[in-house]
py3Dmol code that shows the C-alpha trace and the ligand (Angstrom):
import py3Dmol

protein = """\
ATOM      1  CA  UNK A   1     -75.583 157.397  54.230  1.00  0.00           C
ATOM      2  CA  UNK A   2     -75.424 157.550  57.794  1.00  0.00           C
ATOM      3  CA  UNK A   3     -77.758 159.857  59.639  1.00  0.00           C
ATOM      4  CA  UNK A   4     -75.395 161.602  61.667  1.00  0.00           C
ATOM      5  CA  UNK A   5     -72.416 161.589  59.117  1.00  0.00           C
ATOM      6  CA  UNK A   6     -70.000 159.615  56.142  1.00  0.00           C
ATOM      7  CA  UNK A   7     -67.824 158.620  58.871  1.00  0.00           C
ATOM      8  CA  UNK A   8     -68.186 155.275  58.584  1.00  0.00           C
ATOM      9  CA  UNK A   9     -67.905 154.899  54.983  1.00  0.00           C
ATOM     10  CA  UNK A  10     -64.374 156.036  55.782  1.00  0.00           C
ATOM     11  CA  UNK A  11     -63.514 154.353  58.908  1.00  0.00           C
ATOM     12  CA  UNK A  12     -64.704 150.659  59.769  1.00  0.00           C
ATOM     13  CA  UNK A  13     -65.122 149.076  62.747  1.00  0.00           C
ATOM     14  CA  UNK A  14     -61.654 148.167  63.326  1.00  0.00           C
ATOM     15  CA  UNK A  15     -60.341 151.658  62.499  1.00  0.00           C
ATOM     16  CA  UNK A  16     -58.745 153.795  65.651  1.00  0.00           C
ATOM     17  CA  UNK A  17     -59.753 157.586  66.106  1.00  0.00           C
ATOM     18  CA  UNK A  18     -58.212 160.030  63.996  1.00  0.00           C
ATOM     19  CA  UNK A  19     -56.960 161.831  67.364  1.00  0.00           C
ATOM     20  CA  UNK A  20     -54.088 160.943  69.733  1.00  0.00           C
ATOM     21  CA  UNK A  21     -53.000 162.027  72.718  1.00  0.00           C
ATOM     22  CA  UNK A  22     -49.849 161.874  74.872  1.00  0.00           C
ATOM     23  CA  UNK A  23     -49.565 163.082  78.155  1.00  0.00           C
ATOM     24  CA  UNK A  24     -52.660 165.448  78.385  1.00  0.00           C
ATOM     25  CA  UNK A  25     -52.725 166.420  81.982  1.00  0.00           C
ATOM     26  CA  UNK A  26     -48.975 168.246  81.013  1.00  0.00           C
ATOM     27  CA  UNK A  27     -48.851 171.379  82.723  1.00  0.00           C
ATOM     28  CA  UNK A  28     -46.085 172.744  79.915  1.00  0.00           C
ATOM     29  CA  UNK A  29     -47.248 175.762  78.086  1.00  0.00           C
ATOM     30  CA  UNK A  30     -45.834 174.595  74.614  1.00  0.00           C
ATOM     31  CA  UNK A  31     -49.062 172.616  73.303  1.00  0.00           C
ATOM     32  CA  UNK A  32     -47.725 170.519  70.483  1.00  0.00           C
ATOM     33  CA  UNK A  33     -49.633 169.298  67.342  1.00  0.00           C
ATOM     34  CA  UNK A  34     -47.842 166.471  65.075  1.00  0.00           C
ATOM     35  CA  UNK A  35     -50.354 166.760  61.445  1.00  0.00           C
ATOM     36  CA  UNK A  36     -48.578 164.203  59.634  1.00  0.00           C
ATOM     37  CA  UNK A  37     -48.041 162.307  62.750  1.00  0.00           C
ATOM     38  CA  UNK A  38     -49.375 158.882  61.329  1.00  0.00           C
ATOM     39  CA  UNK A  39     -49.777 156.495  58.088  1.00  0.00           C
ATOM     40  CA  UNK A  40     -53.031 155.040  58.564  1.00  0.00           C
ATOM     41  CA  UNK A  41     -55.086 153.777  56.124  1.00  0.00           C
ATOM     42  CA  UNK A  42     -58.848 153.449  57.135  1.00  0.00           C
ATOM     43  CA  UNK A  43     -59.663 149.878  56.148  1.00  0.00           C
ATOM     44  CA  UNK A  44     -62.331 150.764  53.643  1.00  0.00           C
ATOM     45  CA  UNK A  45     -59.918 152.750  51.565  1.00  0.00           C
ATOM     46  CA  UNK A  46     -57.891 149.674  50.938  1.00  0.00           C
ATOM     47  CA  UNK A  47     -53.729 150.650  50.173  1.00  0.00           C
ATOM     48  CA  UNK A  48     -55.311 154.138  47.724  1.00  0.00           C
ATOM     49  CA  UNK A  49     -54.384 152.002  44.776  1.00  0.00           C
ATOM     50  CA  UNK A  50     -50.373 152.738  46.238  1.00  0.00           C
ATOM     51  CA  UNK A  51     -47.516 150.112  46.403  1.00  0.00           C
ATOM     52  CA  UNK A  52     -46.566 149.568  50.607  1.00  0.00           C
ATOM     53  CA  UNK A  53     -42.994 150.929  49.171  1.00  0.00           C
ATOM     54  CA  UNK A  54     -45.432 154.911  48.660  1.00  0.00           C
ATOM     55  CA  UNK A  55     -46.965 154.200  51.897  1.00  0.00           C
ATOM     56  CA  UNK A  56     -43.643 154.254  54.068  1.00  0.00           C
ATOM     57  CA  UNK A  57     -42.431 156.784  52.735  1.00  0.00           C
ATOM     58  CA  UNK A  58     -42.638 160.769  53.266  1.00  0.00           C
ATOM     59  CA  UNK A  59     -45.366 161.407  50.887  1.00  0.00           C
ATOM     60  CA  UNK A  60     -48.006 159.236  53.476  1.00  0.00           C
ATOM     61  CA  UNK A  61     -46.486 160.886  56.373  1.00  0.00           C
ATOM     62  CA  UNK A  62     -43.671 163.071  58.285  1.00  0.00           C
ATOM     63  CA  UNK A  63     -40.772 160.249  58.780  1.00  0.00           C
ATOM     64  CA  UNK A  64     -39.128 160.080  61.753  1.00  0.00           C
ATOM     65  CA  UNK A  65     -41.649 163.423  63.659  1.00  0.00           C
ATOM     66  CA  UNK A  66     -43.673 160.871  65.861  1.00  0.00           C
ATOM     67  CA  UNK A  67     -40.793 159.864  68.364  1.00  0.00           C
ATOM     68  CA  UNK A  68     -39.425 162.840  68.507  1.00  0.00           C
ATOM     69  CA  UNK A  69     -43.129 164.648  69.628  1.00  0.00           C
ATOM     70  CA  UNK A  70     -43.589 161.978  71.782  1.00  0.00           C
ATOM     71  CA  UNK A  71     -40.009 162.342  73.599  1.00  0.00           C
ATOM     72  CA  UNK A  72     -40.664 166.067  73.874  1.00  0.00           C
ATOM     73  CA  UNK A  73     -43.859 166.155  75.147  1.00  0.00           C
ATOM     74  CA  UNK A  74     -42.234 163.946  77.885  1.00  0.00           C
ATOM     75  CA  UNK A  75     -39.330 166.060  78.687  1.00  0.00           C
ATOM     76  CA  UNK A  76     -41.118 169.382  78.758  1.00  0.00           C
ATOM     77  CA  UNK A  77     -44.473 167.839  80.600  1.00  0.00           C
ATOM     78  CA  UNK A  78     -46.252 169.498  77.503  1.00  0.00           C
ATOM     79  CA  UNK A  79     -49.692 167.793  76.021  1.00  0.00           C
ATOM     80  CA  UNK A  80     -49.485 166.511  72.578  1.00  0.00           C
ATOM     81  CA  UNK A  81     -51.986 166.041  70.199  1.00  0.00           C
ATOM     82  CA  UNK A  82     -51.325 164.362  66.829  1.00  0.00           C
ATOM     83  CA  UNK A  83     -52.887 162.865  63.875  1.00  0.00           C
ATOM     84  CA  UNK A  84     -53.385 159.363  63.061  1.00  0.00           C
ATOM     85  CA  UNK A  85     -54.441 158.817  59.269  1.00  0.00           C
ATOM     86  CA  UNK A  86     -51.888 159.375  56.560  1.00  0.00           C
ATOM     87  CA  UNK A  87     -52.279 162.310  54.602  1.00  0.00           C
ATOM     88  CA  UNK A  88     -52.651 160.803  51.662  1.00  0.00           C
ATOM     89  CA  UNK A  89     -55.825 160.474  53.356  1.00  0.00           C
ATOM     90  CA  UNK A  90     -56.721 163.992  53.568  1.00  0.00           C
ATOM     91  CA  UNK A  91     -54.030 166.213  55.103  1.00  0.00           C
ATOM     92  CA  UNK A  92     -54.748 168.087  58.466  1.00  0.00           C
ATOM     93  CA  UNK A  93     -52.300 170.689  57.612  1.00  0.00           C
ATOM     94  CA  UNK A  94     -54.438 171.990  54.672  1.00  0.00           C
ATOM     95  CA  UNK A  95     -57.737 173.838  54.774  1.00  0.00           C
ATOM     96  CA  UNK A  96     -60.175 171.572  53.529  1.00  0.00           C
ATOM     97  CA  UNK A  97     -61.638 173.437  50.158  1.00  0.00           C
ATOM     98  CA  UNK A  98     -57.330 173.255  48.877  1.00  0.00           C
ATOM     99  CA  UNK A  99     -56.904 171.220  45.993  1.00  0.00           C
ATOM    100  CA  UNK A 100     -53.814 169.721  47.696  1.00  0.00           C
ATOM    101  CA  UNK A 101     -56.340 168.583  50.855  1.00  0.00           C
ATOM    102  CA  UNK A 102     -56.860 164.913  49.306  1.00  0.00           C
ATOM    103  CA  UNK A 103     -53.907 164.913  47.214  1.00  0.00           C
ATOM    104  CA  UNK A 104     -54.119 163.581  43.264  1.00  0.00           C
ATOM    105  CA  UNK A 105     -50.509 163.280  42.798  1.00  0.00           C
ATOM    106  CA  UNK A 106     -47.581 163.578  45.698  1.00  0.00           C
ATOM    107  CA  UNK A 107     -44.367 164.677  44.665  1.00  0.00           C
ATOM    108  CA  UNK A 108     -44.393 162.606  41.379  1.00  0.00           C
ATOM    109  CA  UNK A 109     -46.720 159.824  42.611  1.00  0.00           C
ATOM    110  CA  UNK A 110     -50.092 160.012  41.262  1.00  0.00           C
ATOM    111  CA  UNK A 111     -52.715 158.538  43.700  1.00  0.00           C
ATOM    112  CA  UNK A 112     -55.243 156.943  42.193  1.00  0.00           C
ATOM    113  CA  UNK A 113     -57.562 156.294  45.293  1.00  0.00           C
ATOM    114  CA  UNK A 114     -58.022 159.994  45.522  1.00  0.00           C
ATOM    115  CA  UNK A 115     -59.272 160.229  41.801  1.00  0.00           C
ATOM    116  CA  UNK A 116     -62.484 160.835  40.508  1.00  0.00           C
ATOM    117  CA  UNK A 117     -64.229 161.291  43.976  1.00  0.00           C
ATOM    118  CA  UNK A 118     -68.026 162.402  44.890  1.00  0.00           C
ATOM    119  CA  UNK A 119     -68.386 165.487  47.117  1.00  0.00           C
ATOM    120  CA  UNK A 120     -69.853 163.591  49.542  1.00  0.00           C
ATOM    121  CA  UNK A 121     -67.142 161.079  49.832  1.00  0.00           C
ATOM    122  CA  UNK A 122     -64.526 164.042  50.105  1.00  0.00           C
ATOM    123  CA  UNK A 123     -67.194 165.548  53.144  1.00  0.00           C
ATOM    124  CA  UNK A 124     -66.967 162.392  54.560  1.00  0.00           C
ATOM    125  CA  UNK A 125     -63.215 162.121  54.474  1.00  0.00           C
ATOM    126  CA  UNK A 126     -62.975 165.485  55.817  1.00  0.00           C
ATOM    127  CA  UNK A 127     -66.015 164.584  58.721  1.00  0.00           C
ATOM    128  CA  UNK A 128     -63.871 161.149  60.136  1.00  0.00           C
ATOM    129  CA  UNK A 129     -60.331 162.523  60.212  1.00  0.00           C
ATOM    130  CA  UNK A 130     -59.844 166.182  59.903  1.00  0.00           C
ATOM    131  CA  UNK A 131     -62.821 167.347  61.942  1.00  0.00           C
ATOM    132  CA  UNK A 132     -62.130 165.486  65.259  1.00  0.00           C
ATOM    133  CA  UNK A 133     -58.994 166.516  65.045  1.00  0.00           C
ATOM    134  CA  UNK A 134     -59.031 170.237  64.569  1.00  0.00           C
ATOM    135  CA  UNK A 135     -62.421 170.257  67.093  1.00  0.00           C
ATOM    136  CA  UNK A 136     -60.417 168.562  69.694  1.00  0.00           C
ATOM    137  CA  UNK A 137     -57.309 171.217  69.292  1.00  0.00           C
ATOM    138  CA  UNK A 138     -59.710 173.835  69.588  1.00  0.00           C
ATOM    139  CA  UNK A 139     -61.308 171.949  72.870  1.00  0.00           C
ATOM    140  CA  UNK A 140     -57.762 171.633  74.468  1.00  0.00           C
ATOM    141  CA  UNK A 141     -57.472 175.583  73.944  1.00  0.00           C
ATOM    142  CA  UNK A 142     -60.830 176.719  75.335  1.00  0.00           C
ATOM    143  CA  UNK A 143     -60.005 174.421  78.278  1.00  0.00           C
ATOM    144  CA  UNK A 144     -56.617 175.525  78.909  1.00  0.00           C
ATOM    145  CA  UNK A 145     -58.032 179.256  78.412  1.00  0.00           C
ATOM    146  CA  UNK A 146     -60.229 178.106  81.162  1.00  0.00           C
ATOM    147  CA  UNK A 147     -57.670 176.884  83.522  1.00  0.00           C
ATOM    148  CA  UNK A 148     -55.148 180.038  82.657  1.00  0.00           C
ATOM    149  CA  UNK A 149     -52.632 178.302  81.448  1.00  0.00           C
ATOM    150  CA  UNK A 150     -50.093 180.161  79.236  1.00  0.00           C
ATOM    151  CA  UNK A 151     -50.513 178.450  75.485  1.00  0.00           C
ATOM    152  CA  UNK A 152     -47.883 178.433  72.955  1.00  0.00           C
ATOM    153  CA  UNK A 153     -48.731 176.313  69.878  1.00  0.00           C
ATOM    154  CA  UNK A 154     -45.535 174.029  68.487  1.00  0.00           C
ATOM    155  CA  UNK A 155     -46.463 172.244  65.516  1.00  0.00           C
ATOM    156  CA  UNK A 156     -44.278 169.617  64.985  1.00  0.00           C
ATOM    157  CA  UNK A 157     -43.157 168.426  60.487  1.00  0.00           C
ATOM    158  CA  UNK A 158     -40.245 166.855  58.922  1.00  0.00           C
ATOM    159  CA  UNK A 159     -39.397 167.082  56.159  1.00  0.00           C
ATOM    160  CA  UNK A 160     -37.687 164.993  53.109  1.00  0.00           C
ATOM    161  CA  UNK A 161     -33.701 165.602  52.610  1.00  0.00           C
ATOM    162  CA  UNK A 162     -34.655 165.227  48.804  1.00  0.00           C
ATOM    163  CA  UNK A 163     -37.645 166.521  46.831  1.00  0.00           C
ATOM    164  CA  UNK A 164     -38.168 166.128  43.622  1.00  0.00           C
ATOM    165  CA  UNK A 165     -34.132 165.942  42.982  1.00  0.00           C
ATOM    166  CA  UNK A 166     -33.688 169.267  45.216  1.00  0.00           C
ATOM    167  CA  UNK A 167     -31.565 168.425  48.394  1.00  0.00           C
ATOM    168  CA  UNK A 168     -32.209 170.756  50.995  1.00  0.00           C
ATOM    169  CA  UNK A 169     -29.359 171.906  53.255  1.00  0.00           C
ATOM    170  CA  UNK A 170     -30.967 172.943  56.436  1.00  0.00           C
ATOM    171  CA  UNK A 171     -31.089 171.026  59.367  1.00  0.00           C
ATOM    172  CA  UNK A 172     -34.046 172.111  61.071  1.00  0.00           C
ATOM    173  CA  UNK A 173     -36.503 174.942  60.503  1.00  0.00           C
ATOM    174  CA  UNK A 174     -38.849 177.129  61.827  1.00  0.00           C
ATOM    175  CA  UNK A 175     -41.758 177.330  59.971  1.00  0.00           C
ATOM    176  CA  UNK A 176     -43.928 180.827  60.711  1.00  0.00           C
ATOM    177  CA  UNK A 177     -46.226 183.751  59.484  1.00  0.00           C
ATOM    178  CA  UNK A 178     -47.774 186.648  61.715  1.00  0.00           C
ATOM    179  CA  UNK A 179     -46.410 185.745  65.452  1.00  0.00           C
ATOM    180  CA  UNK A 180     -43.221 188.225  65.822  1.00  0.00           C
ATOM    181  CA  UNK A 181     -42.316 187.005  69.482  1.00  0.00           C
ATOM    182  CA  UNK A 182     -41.618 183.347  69.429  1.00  0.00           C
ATOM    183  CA  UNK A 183     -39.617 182.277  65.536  1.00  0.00           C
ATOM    184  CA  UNK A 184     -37.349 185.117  66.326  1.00  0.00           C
ATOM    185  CA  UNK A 185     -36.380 183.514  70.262  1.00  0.00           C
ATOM    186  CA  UNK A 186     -36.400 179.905  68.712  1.00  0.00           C
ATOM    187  CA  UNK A 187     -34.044 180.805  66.090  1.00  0.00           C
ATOM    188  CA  UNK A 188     -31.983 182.689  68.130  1.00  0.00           C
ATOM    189  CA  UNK A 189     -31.324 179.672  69.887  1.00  0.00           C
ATOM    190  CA  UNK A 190     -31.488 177.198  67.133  1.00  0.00           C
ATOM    191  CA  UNK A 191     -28.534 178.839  65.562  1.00  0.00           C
ATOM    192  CA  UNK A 192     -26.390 179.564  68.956  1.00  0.00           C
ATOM    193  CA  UNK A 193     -26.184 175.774  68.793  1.00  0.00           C
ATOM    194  CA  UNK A 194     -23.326 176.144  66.238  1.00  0.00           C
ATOM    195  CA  UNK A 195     -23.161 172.902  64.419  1.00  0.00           C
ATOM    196  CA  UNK A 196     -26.785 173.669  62.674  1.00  0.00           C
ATOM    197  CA  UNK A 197     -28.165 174.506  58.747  1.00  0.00           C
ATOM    198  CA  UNK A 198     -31.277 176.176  60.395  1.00  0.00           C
ATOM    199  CA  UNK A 199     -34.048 177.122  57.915  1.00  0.00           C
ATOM    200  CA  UNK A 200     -35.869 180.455  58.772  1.00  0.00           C
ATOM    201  CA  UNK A 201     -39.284 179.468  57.226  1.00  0.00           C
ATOM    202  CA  UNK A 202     -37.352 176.800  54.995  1.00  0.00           C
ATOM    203  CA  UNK A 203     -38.099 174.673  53.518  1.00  0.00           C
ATOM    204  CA  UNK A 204     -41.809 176.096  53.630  1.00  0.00           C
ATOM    205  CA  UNK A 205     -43.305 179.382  54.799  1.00  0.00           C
ATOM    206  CA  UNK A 206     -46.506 179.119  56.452  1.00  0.00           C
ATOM    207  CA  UNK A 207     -49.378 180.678  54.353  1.00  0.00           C
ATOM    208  CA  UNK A 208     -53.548 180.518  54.674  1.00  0.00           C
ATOM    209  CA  UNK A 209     -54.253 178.715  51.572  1.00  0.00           C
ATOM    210  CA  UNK A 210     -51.409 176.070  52.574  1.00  0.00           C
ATOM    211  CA  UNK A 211     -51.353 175.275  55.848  1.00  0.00           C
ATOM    212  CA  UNK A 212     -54.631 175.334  58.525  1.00  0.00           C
ATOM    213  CA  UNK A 213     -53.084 174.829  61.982  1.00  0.00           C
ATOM    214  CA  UNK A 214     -50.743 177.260  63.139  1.00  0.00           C
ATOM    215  CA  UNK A 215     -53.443 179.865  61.143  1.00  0.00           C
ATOM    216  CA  UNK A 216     -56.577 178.261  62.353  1.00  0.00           C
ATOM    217  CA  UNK A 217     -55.137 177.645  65.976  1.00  0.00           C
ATOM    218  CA  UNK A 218     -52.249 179.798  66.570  1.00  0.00           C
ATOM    219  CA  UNK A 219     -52.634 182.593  64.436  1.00  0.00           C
ATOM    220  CA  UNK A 220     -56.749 183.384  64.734  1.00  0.00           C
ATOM    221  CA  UNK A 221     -56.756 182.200  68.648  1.00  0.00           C
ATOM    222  CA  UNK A 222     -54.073 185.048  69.075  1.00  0.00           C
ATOM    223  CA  UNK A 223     -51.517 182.370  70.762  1.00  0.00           C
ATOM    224  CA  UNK A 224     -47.494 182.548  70.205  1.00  0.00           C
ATOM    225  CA  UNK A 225     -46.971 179.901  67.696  1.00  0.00           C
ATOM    226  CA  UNK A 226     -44.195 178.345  65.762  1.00  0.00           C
ATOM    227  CA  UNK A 227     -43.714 175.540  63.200  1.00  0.00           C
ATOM    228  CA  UNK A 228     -40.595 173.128  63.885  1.00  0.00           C
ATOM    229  CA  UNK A 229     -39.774 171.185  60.430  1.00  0.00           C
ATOM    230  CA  UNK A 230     -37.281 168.478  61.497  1.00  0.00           C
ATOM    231  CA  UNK A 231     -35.077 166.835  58.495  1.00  0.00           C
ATOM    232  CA  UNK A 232     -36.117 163.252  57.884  1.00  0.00           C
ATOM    233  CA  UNK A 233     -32.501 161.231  57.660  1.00  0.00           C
ATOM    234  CA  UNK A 234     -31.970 162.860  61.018  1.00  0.00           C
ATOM    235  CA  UNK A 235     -34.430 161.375  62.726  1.00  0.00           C
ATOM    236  CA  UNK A 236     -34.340 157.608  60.781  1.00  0.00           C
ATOM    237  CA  UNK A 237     -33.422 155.654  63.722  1.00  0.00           C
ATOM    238  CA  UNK A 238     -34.630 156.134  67.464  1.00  0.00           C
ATOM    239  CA  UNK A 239     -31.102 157.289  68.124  1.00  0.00           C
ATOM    240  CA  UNK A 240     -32.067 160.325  66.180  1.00  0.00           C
ATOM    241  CA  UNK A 241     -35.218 160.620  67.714  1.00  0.00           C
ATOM    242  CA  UNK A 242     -34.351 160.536  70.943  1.00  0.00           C
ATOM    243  CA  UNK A 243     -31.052 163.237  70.156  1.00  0.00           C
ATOM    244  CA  UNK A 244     -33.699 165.329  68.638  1.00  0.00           C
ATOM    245  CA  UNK A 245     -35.546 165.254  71.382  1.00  0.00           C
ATOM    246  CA  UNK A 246     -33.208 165.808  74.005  1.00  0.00           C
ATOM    247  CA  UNK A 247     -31.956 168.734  71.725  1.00  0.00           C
ATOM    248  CA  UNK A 248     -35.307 170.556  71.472  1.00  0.00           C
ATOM    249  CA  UNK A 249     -36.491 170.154  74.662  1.00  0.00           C
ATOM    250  CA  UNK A 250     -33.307 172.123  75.936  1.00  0.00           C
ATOM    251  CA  UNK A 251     -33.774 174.473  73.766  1.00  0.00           C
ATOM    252  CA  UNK A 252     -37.662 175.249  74.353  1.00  0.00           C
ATOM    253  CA  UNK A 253     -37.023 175.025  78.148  1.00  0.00           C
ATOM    254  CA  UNK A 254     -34.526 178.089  76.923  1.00  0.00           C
ATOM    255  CA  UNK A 255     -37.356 180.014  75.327  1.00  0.00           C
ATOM    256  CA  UNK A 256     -39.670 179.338  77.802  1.00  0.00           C
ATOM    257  CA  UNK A 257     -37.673 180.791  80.640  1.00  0.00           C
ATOM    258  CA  UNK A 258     -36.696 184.450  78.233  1.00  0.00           C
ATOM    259  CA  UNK A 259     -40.809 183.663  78.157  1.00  0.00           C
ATOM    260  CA  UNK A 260     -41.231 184.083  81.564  1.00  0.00           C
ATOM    261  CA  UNK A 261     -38.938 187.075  81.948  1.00  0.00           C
ATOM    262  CA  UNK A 262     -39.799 189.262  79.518  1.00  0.00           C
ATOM    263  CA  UNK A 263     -43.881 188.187  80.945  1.00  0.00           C
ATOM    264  CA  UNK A 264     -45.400 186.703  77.316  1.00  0.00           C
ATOM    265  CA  UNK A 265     -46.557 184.090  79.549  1.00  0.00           C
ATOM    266  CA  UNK A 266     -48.642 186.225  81.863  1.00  0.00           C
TER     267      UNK A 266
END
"""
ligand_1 = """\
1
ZN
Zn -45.780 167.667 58.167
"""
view = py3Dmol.view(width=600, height=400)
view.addModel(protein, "pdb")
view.setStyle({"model": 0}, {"cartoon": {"style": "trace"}})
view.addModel(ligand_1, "xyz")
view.setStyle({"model": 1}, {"stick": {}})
view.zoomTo()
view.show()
């Protein structure tokens, strides 16, 4: 094993860092995070035993979420930060010790990559992909805490219309657990749009044993912080994205000025 650590029995040579970033000098104090961002496979992990029909779809990755966090972070000047590797992978939205971190079965899809691994090749999983990129959230913090720069935390999902034969009405969501300020402003607004299903902490509620950014990084940092869950067959096309975009961004610009006025943002 490596002396330093696994990494590189999980990624090879021609594997790209777990970590991407778009426009990090943006002044915007929404910082957005996109988990599920990606659908990489490190090269030495093969296809996880999975057809390329599994690895397209939503169980590798949120459909549809990368466009859209990339058109936002351009319209509100706000740094994004966002997750290569599929989460089939491991998933950067889970804290590492869940069963559901490197998933055994996905929806109804068993993954037989993930079965029957060592503890060290789960550490090393864990060291290549998640680590980087939670270390370099937290780095982005500390340095715009060093700068004074207001910091709100968005963390960008979608989500499947379908699950497991359940279709799910809502259009959008916000996704939440202990910050009182910001859901309650974004959903204001989500739902004085008029022609939206808006899910308030549907289709998922955020919880500690099953999600790890907005607690780890919003919640524990004491920074506003929201979830934004996104339905997939909205944003299929880059029509979609781009709408989605255009929508949001209005609509955080919105929040961000009652922000300013009622002095959250110091
Ligand atoms: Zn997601």
């Amino acid at each position: 094993m490596d002396s330093v650590n696994g990494t590189e029995l999980i990624l090879g040579k021609q594997d790209v860092s777990p970590v991407h970033e778009h426009n990090p000098a943006g002044r915007s104090p929404f910082l957005l995070t996109c988990d599920h961002y990606g659908r990489l496979i490190p090269r030495p992990l093969g296809d996880l035993g999975l057809p390329a029909e599994e690895l397209t779809r939503h169980i590798a990755w949120d459909v549809g979420i990368a466009g859209v966090a990339e058109a936002l972070s351009n319209h509100l000047d706000a740094h994004l930060i966002a997750q290569r590797y599929s989460r089939l992978v491991i998933d950067c939205n889970r804290p590492p010790h869940a069963a559901s971190s490197i998933p055994l079965i996905s929806e109804a899809t068993t993954i037989s990559g993930n079965e029957g691994l060592s503890r060290q090749v789960t550490e090393a999983r864990q060291q290549a992909i998640f680590d980087p990129y939670h270390e370099r959230i937290d780095e982005i913090i500390d340095r715009r805490l060093h700068e004074g720069l207001p910091t709100v935390l968005v963390s960008l999902h979608s989500f499947t219309p379908v699950y497991a034969g359940i279709a799910r009405p809502w259009h959008i969501g916000t996704l939440y657990h202990r910050d009182t300020v910001l859901p309650p402003l974004l959903l204001k607004s989500l739902r004085a749009e008029g022609d939206l299903v808006v899910g308030d902490n549907e289709p998922y509620a955020v919880s500690d044993e099953t999600d790890y950014t907005i607690p780890v990084h919003g919640e524990r940092r004491g920074l506003m912080n929201t979830g934004i869950e996104i339905r997939q067959d909205l944003i299929s096309d880059q029509a979609g994205e781009k709408s989605w975009a255009d929508r949001l961004a209005r609509i955080l610009a919105e929040v961000e000025t009652t922000l300013r006025a009622e002095r959250w943002l110091g």
